[in-house]
ZAKOLVEX-572328 format. One record per residue (C-alpha): x, y negated, z negated; residue in one letter. Coordinates in steps of 0.2 Angstrom, whole numbers. Each point is the difference from the previous one (the first is absolute). Example, Ala and Ser with C-alpha at 12.3 -4.5 7.8 and 13.67 -1.06 7.14 Angstrom:
2
@xx 62&yy 22&zz -39&rest a
@xx 6&yy -17&zz 3&rest s
END
This chain:
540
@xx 320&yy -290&zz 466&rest x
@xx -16&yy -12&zz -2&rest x
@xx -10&yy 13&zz -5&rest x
@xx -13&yy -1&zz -14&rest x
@xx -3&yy 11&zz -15&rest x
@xx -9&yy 15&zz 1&rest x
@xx -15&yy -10&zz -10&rest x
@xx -3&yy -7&zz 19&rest x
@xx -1&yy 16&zz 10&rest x
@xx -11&yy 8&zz 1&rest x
@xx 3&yy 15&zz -13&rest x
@xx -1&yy 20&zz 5&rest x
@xx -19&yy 8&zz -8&rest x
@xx 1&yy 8&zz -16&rest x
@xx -8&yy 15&zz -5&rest x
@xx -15&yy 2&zz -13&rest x
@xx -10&yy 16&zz -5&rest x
@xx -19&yy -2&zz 6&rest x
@xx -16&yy 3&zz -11&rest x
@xx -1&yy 7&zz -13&rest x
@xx 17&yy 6&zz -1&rest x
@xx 4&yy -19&zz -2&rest x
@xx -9&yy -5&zz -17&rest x
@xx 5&yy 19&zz -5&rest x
@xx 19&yy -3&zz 2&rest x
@xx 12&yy -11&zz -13&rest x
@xx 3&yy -17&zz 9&rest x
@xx 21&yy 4&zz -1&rest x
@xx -3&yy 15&zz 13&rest x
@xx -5&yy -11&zz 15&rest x
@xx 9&yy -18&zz -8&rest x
@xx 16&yy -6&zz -6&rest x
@xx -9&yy -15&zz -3&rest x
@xx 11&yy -11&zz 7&rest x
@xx -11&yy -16&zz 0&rest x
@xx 3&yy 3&zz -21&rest x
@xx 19&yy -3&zz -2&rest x
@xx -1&yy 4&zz -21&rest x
@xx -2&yy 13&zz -10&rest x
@xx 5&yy 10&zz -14&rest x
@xx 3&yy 19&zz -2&rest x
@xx -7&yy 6&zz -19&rest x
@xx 4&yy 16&zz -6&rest x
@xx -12&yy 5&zz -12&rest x
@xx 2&yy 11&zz -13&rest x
@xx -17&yy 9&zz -12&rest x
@xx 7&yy -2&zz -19&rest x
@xx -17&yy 9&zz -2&rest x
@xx -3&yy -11&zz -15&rest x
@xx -17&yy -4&zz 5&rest x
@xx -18&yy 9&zz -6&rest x
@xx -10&yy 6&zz 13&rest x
@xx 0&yy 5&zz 18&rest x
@xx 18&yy 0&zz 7&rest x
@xx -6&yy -7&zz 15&rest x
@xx -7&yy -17&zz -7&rest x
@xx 14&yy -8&zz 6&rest x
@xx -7&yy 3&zz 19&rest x
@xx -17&yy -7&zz -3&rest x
@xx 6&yy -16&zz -10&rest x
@xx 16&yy -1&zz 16&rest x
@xx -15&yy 0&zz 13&rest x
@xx -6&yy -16&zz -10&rest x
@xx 13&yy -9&zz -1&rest x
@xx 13&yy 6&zz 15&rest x
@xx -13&yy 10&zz 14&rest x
@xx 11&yy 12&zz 11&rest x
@xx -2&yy -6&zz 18&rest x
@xx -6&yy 12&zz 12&rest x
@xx 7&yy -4&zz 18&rest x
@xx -15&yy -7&zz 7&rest x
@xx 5&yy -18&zz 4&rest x
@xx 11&yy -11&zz -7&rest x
@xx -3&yy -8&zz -18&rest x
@xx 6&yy -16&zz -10&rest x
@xx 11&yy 12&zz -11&rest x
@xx 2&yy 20&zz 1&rest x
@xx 5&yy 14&zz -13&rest x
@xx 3&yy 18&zz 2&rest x
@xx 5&yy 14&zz -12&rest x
@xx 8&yy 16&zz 2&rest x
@xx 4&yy 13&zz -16&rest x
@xx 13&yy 13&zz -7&rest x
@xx -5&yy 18&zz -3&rest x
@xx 1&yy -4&zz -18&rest x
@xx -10&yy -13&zz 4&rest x
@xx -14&yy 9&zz 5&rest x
@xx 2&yy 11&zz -13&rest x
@xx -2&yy -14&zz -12&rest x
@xx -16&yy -6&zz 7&rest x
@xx -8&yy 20&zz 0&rest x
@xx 3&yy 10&zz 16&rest x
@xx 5&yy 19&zz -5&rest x
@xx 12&yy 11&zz 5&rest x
@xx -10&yy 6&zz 12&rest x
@xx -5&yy -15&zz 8&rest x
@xx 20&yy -6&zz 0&rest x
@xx 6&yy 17&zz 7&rest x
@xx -11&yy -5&zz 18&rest x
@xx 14&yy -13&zz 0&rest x
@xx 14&yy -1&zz 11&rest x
@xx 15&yy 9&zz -9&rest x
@xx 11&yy -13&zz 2&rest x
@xx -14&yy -11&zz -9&rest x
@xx -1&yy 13&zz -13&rest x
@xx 18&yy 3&zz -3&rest x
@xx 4&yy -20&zz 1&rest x
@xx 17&yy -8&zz 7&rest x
@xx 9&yy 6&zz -14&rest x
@xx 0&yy 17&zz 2&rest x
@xx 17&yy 7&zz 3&rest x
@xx -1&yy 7&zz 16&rest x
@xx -8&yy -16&zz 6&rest x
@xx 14&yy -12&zz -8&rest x
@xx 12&yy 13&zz 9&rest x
@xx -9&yy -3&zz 16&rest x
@xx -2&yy -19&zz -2&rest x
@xx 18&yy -1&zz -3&rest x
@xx -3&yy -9&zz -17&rest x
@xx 7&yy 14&zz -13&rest x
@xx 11&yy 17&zz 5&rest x
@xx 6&yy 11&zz -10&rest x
@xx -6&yy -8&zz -17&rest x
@xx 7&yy -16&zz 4&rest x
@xx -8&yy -17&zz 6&rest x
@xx 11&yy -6&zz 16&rest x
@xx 7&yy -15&zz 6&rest x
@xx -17&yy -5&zz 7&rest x
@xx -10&yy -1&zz -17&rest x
@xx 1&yy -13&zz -12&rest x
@xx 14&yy 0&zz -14&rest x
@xx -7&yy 9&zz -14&rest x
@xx -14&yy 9&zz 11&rest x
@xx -20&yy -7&zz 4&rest x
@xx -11&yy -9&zz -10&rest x
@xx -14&yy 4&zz 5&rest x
@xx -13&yy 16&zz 6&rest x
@xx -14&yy 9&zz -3&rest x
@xx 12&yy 13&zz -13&rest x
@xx -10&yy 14&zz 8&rest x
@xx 3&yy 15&zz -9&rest x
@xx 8&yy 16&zz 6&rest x
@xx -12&yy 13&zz 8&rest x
@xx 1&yy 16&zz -13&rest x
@xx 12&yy 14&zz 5&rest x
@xx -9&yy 18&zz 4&rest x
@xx 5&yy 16&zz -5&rest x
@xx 6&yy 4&zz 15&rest x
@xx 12&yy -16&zz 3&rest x
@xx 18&yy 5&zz 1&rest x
@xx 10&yy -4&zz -18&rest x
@xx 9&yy -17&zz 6&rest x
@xx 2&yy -7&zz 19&rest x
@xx 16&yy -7&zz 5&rest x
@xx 8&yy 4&zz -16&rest x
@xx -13&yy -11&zz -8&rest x
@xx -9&yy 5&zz -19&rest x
@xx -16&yy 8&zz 0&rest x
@xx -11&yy -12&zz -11&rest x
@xx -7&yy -15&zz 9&rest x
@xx 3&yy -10&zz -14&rest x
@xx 17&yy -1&zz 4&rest x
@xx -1&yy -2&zz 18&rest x
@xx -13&yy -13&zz -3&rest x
@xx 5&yy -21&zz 8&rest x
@xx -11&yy -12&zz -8&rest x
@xx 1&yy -21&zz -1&rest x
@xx -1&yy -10&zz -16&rest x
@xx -14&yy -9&zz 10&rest x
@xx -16&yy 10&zz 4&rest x
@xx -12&yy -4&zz 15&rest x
@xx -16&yy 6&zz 1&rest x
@xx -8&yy -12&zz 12&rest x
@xx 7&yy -14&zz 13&rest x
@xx -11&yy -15&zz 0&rest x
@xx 2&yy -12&zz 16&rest x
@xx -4&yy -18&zz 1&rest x
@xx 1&yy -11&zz 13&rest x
@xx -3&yy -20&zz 3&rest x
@xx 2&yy -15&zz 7&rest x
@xx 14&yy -6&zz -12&rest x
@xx 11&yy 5&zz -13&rest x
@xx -10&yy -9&zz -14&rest x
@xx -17&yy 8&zz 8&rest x
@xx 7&yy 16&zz 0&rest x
@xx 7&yy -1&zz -19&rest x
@xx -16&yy -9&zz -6&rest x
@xx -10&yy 15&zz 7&rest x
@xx 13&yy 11&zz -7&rest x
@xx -1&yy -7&zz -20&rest x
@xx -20&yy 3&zz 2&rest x
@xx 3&yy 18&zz 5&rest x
@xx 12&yy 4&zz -13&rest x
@xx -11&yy -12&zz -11&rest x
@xx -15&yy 12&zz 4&rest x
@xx 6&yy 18&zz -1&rest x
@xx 9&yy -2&zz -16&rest x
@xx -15&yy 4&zz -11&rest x
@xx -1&yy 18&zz 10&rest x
@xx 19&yy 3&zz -6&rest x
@xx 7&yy -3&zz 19&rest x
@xx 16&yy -10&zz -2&rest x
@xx 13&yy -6&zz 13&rest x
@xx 13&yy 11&zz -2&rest x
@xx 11&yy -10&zz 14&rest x
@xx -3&yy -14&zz 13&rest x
@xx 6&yy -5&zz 16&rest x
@xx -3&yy -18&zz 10&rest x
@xx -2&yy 5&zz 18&rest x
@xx 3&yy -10&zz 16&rest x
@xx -4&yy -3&zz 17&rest x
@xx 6&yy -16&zz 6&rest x
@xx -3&yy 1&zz 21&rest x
@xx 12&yy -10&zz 10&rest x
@xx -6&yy -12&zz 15&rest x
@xx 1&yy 12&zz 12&rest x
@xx -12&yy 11&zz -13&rest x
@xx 11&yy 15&zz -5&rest x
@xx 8&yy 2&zz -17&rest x
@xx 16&yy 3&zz -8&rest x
@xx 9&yy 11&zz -13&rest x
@xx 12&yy -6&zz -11&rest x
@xx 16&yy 3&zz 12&rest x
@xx -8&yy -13&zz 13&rest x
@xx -7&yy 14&zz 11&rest x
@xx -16&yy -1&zz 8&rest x
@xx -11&yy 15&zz -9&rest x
@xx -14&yy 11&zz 4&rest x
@xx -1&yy -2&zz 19&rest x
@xx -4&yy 19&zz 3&rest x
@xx -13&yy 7&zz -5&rest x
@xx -11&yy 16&zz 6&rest x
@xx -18&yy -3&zz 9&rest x
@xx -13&yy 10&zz -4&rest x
@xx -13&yy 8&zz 11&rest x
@xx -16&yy 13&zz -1&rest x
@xx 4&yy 20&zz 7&rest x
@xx -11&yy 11&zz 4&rest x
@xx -6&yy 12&zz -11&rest x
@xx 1&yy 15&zz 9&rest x
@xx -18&yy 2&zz 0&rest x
@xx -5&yy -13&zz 13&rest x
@xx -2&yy -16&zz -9&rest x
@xx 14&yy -8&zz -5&rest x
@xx 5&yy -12&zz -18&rest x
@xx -2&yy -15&zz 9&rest x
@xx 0&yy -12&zz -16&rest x
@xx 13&yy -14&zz 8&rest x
@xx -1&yy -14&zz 12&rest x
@xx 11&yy -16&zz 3&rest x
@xx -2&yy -16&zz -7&rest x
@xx -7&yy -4&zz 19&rest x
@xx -16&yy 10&zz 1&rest x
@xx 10&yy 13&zz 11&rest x
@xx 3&yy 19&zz -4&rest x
@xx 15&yy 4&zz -10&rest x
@xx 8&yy 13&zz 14&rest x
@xx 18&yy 7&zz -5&rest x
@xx 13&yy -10&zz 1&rest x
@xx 15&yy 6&zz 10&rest x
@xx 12&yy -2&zz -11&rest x
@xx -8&yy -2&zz -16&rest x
@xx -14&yy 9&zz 0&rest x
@xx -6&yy 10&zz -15&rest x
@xx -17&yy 10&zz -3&rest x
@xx -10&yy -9&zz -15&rest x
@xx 4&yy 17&zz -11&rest x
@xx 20&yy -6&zz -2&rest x
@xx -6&yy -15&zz -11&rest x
@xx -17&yy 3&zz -5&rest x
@xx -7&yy 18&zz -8&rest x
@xx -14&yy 9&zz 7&rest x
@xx 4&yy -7&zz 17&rest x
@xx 7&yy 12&zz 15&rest x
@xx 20&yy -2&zz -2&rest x
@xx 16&yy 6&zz 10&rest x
@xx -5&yy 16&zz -3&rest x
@xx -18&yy -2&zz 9&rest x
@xx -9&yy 7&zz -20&rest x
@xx -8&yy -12&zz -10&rest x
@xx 14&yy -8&zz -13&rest x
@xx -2&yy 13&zz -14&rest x
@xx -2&yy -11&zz -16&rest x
@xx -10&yy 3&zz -17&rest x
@xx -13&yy 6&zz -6&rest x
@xx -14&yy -3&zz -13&rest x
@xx -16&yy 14&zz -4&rest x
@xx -15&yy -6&zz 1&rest x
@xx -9&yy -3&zz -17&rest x
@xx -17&yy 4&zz -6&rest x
@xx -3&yy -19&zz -5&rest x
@xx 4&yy -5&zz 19&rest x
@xx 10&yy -13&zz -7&rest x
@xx 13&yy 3&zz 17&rest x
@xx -14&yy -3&zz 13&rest x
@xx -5&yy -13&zz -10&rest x
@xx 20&yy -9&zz 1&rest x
@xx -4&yy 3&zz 18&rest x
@xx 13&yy 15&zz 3&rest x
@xx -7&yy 14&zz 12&rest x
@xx 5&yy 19&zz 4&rest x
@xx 8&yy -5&zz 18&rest x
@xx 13&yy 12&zz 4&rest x
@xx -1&yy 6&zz -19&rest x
@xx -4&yy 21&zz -6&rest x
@xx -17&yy 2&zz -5&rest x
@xx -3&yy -6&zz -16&rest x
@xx 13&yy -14&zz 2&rest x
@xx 0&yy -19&zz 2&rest x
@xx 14&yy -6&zz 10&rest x
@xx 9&yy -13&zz -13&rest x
@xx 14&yy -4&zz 14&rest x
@xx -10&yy -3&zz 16&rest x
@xx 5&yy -21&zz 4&rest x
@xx 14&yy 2&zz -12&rest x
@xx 19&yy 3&zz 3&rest x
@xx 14&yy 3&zz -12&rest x
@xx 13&yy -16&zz -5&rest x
@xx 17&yy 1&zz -1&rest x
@xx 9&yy -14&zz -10&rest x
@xx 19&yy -3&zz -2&rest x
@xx 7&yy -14&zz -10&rest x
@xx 16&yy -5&zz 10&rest x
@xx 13&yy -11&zz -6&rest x
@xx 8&yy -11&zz 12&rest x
@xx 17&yy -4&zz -3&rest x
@xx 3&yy -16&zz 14&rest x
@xx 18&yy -4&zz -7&rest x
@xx 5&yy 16&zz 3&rest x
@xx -9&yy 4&zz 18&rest x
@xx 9&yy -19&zz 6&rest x
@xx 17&yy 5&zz -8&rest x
@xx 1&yy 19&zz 6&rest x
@xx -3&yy -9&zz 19&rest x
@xx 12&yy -11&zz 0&rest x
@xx 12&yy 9&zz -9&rest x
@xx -4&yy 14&zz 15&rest x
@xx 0&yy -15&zz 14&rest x
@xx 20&yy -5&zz -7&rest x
@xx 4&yy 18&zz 0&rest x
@xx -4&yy 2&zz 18&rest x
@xx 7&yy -16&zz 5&rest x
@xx 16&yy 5&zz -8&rest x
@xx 2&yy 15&zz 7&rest x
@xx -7&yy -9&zz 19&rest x
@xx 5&yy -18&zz 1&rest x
@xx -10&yy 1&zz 18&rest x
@xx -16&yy 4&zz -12&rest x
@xx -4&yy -18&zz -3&rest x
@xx -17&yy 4&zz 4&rest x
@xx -1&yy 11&zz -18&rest x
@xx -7&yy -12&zz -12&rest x
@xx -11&yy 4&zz -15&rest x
@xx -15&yy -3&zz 8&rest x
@xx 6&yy 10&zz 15&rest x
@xx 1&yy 16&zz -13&rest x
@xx -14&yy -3&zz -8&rest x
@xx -11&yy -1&zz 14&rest x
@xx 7&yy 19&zz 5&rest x
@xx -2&yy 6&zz -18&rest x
@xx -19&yy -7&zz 4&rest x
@xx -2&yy 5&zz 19&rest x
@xx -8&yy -16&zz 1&rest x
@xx 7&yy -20&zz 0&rest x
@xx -8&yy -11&zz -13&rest x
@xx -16&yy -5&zz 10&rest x
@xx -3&yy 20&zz 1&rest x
@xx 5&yy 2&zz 20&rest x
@xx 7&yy 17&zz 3&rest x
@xx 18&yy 2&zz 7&rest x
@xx 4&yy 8&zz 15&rest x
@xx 16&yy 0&zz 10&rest x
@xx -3&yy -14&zz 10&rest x
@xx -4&yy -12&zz -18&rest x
@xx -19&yy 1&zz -5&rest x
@xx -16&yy 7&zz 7&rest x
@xx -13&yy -17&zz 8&rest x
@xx -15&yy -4&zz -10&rest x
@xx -14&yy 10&zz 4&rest x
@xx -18&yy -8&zz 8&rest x
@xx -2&yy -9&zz -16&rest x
@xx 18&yy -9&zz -3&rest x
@xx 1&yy 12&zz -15&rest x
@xx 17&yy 12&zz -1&rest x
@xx -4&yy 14&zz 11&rest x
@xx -6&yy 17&zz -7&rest x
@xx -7&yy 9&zz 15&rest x
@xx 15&yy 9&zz 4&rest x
@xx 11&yy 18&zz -1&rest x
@xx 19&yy 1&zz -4&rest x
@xx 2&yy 13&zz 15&rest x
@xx -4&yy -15&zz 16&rest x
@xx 7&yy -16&zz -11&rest x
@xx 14&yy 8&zz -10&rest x
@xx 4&yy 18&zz 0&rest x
@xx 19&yy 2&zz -4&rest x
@xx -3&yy -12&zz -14&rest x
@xx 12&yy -14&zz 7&rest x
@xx -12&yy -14&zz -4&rest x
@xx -10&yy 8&zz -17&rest x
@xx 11&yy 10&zz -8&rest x
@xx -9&yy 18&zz -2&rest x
@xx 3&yy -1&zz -21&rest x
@xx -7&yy -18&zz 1&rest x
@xx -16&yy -1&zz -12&rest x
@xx -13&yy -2&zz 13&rest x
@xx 7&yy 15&zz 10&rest x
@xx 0&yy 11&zz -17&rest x
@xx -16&yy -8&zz -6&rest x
@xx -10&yy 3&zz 17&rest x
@xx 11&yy 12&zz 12&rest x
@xx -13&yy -4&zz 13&rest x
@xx 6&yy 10&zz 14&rest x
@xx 19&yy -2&zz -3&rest x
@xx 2&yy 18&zz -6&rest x
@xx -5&yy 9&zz 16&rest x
@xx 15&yy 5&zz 10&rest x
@xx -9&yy -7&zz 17&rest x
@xx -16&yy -9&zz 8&rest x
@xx -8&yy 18&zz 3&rest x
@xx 1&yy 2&zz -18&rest x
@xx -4&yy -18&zz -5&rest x
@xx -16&yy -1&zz -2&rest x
@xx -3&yy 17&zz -11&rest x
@xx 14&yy -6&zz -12&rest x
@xx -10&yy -17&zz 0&rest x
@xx -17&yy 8&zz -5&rest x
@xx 11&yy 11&zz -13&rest x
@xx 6&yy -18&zz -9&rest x
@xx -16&yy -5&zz 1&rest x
@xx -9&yy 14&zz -10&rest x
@xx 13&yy -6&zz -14&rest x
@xx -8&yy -21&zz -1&rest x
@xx -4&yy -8&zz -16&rest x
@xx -8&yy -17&zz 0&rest x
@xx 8&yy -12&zz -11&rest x
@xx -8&yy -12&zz -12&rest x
@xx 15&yy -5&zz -9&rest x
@xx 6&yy -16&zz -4&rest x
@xx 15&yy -11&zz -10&rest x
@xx 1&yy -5&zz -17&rest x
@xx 13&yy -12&zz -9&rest x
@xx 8&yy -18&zz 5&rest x
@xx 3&yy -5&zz 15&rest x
@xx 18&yy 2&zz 6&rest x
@xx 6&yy -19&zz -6&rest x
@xx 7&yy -11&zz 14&rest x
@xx 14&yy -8&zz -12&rest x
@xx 6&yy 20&zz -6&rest x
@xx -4&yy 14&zz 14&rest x
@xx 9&yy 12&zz -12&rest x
@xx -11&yy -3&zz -16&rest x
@xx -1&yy 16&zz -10&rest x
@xx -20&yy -5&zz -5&rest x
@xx -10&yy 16&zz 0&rest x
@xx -9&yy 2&zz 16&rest x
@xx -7&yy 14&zz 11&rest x
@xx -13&yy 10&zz 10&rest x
@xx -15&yy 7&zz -7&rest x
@xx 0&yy 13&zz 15&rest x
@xx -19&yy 9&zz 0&rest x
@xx -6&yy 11&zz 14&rest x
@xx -17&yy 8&zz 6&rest x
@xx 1&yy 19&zz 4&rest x
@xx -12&yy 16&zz -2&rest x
@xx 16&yy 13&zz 1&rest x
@xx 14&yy -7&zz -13&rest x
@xx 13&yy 17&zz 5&rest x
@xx -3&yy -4&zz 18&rest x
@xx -1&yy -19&zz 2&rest x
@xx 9&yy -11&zz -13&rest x
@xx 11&yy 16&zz -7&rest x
@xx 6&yy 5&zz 19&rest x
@xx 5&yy -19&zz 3&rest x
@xx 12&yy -3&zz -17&rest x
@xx 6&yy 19&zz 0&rest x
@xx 3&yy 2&zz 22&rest x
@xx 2&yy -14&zz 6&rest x
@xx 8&yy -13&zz -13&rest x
@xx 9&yy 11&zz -11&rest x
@xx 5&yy 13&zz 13&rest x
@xx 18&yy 0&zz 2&rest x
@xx 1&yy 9&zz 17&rest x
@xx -16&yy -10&zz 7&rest x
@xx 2&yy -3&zz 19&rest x
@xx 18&yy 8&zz 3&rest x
@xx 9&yy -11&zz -14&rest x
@xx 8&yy 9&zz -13&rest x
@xx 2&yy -5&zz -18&rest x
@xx -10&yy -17&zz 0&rest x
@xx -14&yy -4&zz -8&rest x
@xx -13&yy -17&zz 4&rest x
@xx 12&yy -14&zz -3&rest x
@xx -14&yy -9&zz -6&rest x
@xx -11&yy 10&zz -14&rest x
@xx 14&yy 15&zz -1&rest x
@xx 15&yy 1&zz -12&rest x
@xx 14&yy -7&zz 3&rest x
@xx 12&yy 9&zz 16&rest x
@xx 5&yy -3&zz 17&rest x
@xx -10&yy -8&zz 15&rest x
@xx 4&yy 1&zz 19&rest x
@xx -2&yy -11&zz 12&rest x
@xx 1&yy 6&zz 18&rest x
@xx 8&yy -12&zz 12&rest x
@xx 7&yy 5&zz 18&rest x
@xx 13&yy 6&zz 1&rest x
@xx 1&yy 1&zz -19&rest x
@xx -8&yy 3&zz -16&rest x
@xx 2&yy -8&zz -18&rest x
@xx -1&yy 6&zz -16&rest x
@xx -2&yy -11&zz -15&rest x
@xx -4&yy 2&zz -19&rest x
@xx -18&yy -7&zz -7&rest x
@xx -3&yy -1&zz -17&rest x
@xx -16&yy 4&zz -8&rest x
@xx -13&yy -15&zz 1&rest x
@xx -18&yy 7&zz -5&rest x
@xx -4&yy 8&zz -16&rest x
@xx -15&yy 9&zz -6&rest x
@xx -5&yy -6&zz -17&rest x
@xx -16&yy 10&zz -2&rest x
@xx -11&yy 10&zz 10&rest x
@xx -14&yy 11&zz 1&rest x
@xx -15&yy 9&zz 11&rest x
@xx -18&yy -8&zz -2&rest x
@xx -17&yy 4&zz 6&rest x
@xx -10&yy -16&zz 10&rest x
@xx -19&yy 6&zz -5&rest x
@xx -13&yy -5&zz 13&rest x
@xx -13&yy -12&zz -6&rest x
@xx -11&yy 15&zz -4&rest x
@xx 13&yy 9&zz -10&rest x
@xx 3&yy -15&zz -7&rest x
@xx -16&yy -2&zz -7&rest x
@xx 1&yy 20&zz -5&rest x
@xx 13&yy -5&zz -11&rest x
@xx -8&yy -13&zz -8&rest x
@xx -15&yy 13&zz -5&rest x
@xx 11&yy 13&zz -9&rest x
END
């Protein structure tokens, strides 16, 4: 009570990468750019209609739309991140894409990839996926079968043409704009669009973004929840050869040391950096050419085989997920779950919607956590608190249930059977982080109609160097697992399919049924180039 916005605190130091990392680095890598609250998301499609280099298209977008490195802050930022077939279109080999990651290479349609995401099993798209199937990815082809692959896995035909997914929309390249307004941002946008037509580059689909902070500066996904309040800190590790990758400090001037509780090395979001593993972030490759024209974009041979430049060093790879957002059935499915409980406990007065939907969460609106005795206090800075573990504030689950999203997103240190185990089960969740640069699209939720069936959603992105081992652990271990910390048959109530959800209350439990509220409408692996690779790229 009488307390001010977070605006009037004084606010925790932030962390940027030091010189010459910084003007190597994409801008989105450090930033969210929350001090620009519009943008748009085009996905960029090569009709390969043009004459000429396929690569015009970079040197005439470095006119008219400069990718922002993450030195400082500008008036308005872009980044760019492509598809496999993406490069491809703009002339890197097969054996420059084979130094990809494989998850890169194969894509997020591959079928043992859907399977793991939980998006398609056995042939058929679930519950999960948009009616019909996505709209939209990088239609990656299938790698060839060898000799030697067994006729047919799984019952499955032999010729990858028939095993093949694709989308009626093709993606080569995500194109990121952000402003000060909606009509900045779209102005912007129709000189772009304007400007790489001539080079055959057409918008193959387009989302408005937005990032609308409240007073208290923390911003909101379409449910009403506060979003995007955890996020991993990065810090330099020693190289094992006594220096050490000390390319990040805080926004303060003071060393970046690890965070206790989310502390990651560099090498989880950026390649070529030391990561979880203590190597340097194995990323991609590019030999050296007699015409020196990679020295001359600014790559180098760190870390790289003789003969090679390393194209990935100060980039990362992007995952993207369109995610539907159905708000009338989210509100619905709580309260029809809060009048099922009060029917069968007319004492649970107490079970609203809101009360549900906040479990469902793990968090209340404003994004404090819950615990047993109501909500963990602010931290140092009036902001929801996030230095904590689930073992000292919550360890049964009473207050956050252990299938909430936030304990499936983030296990923190809630999987470790006791304390003396708590803090090697936290450094294990940790060397799974992604850093989040996603934001919403579509209307506003409309005061007068909370249950409008307009089209809105997440445009969920994350940063990671290891794809299997960061974003695909999370979805496939932790949301979609149905035995996750000693439940049995449940699924995230959130982003999962639609099942049962317990809710542990002493001396009780509950059970109720949630419907499916996020949908995946199109979705693919890119690549986020450095600066340098960028301007590679643009030579070919």
């Amino acid at each position: 009570m009488g307390e001010g916005p977070l605006t009037d605190r004084k606010r925790r130091p932030s962390w940027k990468l030091k010189p010459p990392h910084d003007a190597l680095t994409q801008g989105i890598v450090v930033s969210g750019f929350s001090k620009l609250p519009s943008a748009q998301a085009l996905f960029l499609f090569d009709a390969g209609e043009a004459d000429g280099s396929a690569a015009g298209w970079l040197r005439t977008l470095a006119q008219v739309a400069p990718i922002s490195d993450a030195s400082g802050r500008e008036a308005r930022a872009a980044a760019i991140a492509f598809t496999c077939t993406g490069l491809q279109k703009l002339g890197l080999g097969d054996e420059m894409l084979a130094t990809f990651s494989a998850p890169f290479r194969e894509g997020m349609y591959q079928d043992d990839r859907l399977r793991r995401l939980g998006d398609r099993i056995d042939g058929k798209w679930q519950g999960t996926v948009i009616e019909g199937g996505p709209r939209w990815s990088g239609n990656i082809p299938l790698r060839k079968l060898k000799p030697s692959d067994p006729d047919g896995f799984r019952g499955r035909p032999k010729d990858p043409e028939e095993l093949r997914v694709t989308t009626p929309i093709i993606v080569h390249a995500l194109l990121l704009l952000y402003d000060k307004d909606v009509t900045s941002v779209q102005t912007w946008a129709d000189e772009v669009t304007g400007s790489l037509a001539p080079h055959g580059i057409r918008i193959a689909h387009r989302l408005l973004l937005d990032l609308q902070l409240d007073e208290n500066d923390i911003g909101r996904e379409h449910f009403g929840f506060a979003d995007g309040l955890s996020q991993p800190i990065p810090f330099g590790e020693d190289k094992g050869d006594g220096t050490r990758d000390d390319c990040v400090i805080l926004s303060d001037g003071t060393p970046a040391t690890r965070d206790r509780w989310h502390g990651v090395p560099l090498g989880e979001i950026l390649l070529g950096h030391i990561n979880g593993h203590h190597e340097n972030a194995p990323g991609p490759l590019v030999p050296k050419d007699f015409d020196g024209k990679g020295e001359a974009a600014g790559l180098t041979p760190e870390s790289a085989p003789e003969g090679f430049l390393n194209f990935g060093l100060d980039g990362s790879y992007l995952v993207v997920r369109e995610l539907q957002q159905n708000v009338a059935a989210f509100w619905t499915s709580m309260a029809e779950g809060a009048a099922r409980i009060q029917a069968h406990d007319p004492s649970a007065t107490y079970a609203t919607a809101e009360w549900l939907s906040e479990r469902v969460i793990g968090r209340n609106i404003d994004g404090h956590l819950l615990c047993p005795s109501g909500y963990l206090a602010k931290d140092e800075h009036g902001a929801p608190q996030n230095a904590f573990g689930f073992i000292q504030t919550d360890p049964h689950g009473h207050g956050c249930p252990p299938g909430s999203h936030v304990r499936r997103a983030n296990p923190r240190d809630g999987l470790a059977m006791d304390e003396a185990s708590a803090q090697t089960l936290l450094d294990a969740a940790n060397n799974h982080r992604i850093l989040r640069r996603g934001r919403k699209y579509g209307p506003k939720v409309g005061t007068g109609d909370p249950l409008d069936q307009e089209e809105r959603g997440l445009l969920f992105m994350c940063l990671n160097t290891d794809i299997a081992r960061q974003f695909e652990f999370v979805q496939q271990t932790w949301l979609l697992n149905s035995n996750f910390a000693t439940l049995f048959d449940e699924t995230d109530p959130l982003v999962g399919p639609k099942g049962h959800f317990t809710i542990r209350e002493k001396p009780l439990r509950r059970i109720i049924e949630v419907e499916t509220f996020v949908r995946m409408a199109g979705g693919e692996y890119f690549f986020l180039p450095s600066i340098p690779a960028l301007e590679y790229l643009a030579c070919l």
